[in-house]
C-alpha positions in Angstrom: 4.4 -15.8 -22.7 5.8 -14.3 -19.7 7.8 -10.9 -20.2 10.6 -10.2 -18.4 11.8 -6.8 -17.3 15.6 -6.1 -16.6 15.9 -3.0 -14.8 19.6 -2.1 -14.4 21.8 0.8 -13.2 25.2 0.9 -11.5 25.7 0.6 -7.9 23.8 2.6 -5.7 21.8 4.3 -8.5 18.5 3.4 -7.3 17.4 0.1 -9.1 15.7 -1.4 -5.5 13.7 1.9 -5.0 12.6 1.7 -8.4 11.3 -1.3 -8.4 9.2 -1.1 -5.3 7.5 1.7 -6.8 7.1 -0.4 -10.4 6.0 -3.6 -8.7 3.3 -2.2 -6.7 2.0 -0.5 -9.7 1.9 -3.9 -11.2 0.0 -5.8 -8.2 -2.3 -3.2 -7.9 -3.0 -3.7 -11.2 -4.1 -7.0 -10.6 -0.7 -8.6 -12.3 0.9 -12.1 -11.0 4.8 -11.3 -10.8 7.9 -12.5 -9.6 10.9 -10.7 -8.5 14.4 -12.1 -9.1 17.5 -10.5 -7.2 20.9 -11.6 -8.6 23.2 -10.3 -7.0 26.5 -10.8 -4.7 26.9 -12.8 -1.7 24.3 -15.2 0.4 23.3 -12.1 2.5 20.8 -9.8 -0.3 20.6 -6.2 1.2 18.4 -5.5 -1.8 16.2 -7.9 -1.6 15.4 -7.3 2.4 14.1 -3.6 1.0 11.5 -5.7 -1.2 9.6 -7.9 1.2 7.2 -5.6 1.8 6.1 -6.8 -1.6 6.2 -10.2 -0.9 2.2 -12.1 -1.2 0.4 -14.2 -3.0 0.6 -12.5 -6.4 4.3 -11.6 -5.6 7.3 -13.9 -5.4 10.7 -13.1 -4.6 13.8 -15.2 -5.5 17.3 -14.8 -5.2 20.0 -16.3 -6.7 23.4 -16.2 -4.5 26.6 -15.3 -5.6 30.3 -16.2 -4.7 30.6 -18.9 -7.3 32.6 -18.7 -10.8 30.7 -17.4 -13.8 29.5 -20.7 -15.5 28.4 -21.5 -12.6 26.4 -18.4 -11.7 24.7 -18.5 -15.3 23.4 -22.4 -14.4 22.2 -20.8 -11.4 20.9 -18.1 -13.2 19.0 -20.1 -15.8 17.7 -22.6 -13.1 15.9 -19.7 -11.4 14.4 -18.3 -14.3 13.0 -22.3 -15.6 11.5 -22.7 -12.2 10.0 -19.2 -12.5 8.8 -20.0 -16.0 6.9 -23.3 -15.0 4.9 -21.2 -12.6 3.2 -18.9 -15.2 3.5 -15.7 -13.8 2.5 -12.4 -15.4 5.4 -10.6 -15.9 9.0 -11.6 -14.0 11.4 -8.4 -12.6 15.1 -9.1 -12.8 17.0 -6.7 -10.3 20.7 -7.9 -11.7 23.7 -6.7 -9.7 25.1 -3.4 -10.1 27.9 -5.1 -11.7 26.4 -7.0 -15.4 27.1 -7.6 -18.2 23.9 -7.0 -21.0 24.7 -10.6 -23.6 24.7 -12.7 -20.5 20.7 -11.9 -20.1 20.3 -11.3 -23.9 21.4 -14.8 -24.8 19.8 -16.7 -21.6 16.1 -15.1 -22.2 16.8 -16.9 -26.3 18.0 -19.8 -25.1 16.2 -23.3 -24.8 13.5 -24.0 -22.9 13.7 -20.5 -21.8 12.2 -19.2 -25.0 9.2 -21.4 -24.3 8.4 -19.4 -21.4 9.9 -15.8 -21.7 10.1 -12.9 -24.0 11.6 -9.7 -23.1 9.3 -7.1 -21.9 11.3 -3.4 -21.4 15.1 -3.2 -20.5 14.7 -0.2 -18.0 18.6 1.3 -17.0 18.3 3.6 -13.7 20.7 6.3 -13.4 21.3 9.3 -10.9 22.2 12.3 -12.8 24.5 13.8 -9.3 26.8 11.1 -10.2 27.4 11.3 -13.9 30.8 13.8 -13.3 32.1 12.1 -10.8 32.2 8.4 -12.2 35.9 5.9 -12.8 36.1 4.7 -16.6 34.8 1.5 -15.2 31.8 2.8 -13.8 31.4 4.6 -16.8 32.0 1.9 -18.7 29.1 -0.2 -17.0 26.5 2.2 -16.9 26.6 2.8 -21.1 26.8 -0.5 -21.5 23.6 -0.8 -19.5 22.1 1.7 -20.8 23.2 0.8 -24.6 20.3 -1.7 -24.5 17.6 0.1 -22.6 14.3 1.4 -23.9 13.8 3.8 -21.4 16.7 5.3 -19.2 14.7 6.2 -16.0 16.5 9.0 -14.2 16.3 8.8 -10.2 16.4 10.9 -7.2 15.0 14.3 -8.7 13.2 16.6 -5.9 11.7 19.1 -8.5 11.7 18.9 -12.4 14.2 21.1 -12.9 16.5 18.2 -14.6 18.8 19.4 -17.7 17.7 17.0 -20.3 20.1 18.2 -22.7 23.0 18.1 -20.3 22.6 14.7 -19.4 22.3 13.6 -23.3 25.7 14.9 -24.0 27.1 13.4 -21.5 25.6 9.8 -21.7 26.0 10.1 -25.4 29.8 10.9 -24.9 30.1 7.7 -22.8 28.7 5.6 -25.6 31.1 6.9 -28.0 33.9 6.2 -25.5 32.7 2.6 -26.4 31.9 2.9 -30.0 28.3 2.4 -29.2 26.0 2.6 -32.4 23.3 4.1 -30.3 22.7 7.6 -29.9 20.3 8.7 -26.9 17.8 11.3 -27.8 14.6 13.1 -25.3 12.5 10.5 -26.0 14.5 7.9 -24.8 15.2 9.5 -21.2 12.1 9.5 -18.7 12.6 12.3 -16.1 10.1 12.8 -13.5 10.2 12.6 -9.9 9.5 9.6 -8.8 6.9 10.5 -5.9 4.6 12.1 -8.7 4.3 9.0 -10.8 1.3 8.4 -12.6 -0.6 5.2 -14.3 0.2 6.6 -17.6 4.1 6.8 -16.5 4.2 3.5 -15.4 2.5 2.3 -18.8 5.1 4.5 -20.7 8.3 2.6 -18.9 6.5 -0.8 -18.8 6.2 -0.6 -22.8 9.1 1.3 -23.4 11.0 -2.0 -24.7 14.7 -2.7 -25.8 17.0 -2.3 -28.3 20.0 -4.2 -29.6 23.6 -2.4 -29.6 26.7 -2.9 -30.6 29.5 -1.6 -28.5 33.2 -2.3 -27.7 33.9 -4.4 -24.3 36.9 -2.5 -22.5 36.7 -4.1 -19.6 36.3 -7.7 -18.5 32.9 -7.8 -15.9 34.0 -10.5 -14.3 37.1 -8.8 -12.8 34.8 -5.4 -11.6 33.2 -6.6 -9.2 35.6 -7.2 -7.2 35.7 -8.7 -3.3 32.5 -9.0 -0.9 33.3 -9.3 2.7 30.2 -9.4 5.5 30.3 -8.1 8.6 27.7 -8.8 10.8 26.1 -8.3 14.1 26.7 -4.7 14.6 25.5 -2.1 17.1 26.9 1.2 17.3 26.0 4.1 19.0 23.6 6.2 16.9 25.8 9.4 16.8 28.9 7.2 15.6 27.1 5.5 12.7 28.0 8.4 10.0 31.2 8.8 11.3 32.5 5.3 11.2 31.1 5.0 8.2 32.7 8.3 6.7 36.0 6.6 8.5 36.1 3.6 6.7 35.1 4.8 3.0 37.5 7.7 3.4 40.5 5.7 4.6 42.6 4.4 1.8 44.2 1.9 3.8 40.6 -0.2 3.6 40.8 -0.7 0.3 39.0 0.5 -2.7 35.6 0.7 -1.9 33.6 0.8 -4.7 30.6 0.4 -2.3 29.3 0.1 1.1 25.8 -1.5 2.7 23.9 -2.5 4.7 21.7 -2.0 7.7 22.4 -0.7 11.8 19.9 -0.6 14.3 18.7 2.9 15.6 16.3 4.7 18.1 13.7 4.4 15.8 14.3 1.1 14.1 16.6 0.3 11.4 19.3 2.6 9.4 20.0 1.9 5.5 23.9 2.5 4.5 24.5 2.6 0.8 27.5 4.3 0.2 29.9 4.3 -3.0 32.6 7.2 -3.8 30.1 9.1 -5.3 27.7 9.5 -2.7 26.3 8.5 0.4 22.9 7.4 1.6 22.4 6.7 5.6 18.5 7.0 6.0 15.5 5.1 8.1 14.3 2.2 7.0 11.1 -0.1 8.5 13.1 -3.4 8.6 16.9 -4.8 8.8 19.4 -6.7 9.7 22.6 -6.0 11.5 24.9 -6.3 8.4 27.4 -4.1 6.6 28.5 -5.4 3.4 31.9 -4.0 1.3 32.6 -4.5 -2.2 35.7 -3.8 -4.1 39.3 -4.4 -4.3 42.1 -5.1 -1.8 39.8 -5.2 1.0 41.4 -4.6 4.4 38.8 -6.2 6.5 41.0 -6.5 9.5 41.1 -2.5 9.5 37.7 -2.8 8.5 37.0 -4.8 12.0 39.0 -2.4 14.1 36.6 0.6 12.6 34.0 -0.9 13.5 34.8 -3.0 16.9 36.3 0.2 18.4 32.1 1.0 19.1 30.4 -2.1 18.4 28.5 -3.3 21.5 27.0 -6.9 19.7 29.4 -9.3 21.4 28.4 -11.9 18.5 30.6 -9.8 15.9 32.2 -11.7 13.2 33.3 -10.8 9.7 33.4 -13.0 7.3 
């Protein structure tokens, strides 16, 4: 049987980079797998970052959002049968930063699914900067996630200095805030930086399984996510591209923002945005498209256009 390999994480935490780095130790190991981005909208930012991955032992597959839940799960399954008629190795499921852990447990079980697929490792990314700075709902999400992982991967770390303990506490105090029955120890946290990974590492995370926990829903997924506007065809001036973005995130009036992406042209190529309120990511990228993409609530896209317009030299603009 195929297995199939969740990785989650809340936005921004680092899922796409992670799975670059996990998928190429795959290939290279001589592995057929597929890739399967579910996320919001018809325009994937994430799943531009991946082509580089793209061949003939890799696939990548999106399902589209901006269609009601029942709908999204037909979707969902319909992917995942086409994927499973095509025998691959071992199948990657990058779901959106905003998911909710029984809709994948009960689709991998379900008929003809369970012909095909058996859960491999649930892998939750998280980036420790964040952890203190995090709304109950984000909170919320990333236990959740995490409740069911059987590793929880920690991202972004330039030295091994990390505070194991620290971070235990405080992920263990967000599973109690949902009456989790799981309690996280060292052995379920992997934390090494991610440049220094080695064979045995991957093997260690690709094995690393799931488990099943019981926890109290507080909040109803469905109504996190939120709104997802696009604008598109975009082409500031290089030193305005932090600024407008800092603009627009900081001003209250656009909404909440509960994060921004997306990709400008520069100089050198192509920029990466990925900001949320807990941080902020603006660095070079090899590929792109001219696409900023919000998501959240109460979404002011006409200030949103006036940000952006007052520099843009595209004349194609539209927001949609």
């Amino acid at each position: 049987m195929t297995k199939v390999d969740l990785i989650t994480g809340i936005l921004g935490a680092g899922k796409t980079t992670f799975i670059k780095k996990y998928a190429r130790y795959l290939l290279d190991k001589g592995l057929r797998i597929a890739i399967l981005e579910n996320d919001f909208g018809a325009v994937n930012i994430d799943m531009m970052m991946l082509q580089e991955l793209k061949s003939e032992n890799c696939a990548i597959e999106m399902i589209s959002g901006g269609c009601d839940p029942d709908c999204h799960k037909r979707r969902f399954k319909t992917q995942l049968i086409a994927l499973g008629m095509q025998y691959f190795d071992r199948v990657i499921i990058e779901p959106s930063g905003i998911f909710d852990m029984d809709e994948f447990l009960d689709l991998i079980h379900d008929s003809p699914l369970d012909r095909w697929f058996e859960i491999g490792s649930i892998i939750t990314v998280a980036d420790p900067k964040t952890d203190d700075f995090l709304s109950e709902q984000m909170e919320y999400l990333l236990a959740s996630q995490a409740s069911c992982c059987g590793k929880l991967v920690i991202s972004k770390l330039s030295s091994e200095s990390f505070d194991k303990n620290i971070f235990l506490e405080k992920i263990n105090n967000a599973l109690d805030n949902i009456k989790c029955d799981r309690k996280f120890s060292e052995k379920d946290i992997f934390a090494k930086n991610w440049d220094n990974l080695t064979d045995e590492d991957f093997e260690i995370i690709k094995n690393s399984s799931y488990r099943c926990s019981n926890y109290v829903k507080k909040f109803n997924i469905e109504n996190l996510g939120g709104e997802v506007h696009y604008f598109m065809h975009i082409n500031l001036p290089e030193n305005m591209i932090e600024n407008t973005m800092h603009d627009i995130t900081s001003d209250e009036k656009c909404g909440e923002i509960s994060r921004l992406k997306g990709f400008l042209p520069c100089s050198d190529g192509w920029l990466k945005i990925n900001i949320t309120p807990e941080k902020s990511e603006i660095s070079p990228v090899r590929n792109g498209q001219p696409v900023i993409i919000t998501i959240g609530k109460n979404i002011n896209k006409s200030l949103i256009d006036d940000y952006l317009k007052k520099y843009n030299t595209d004349p194609e603009y539209v927001s949609i």
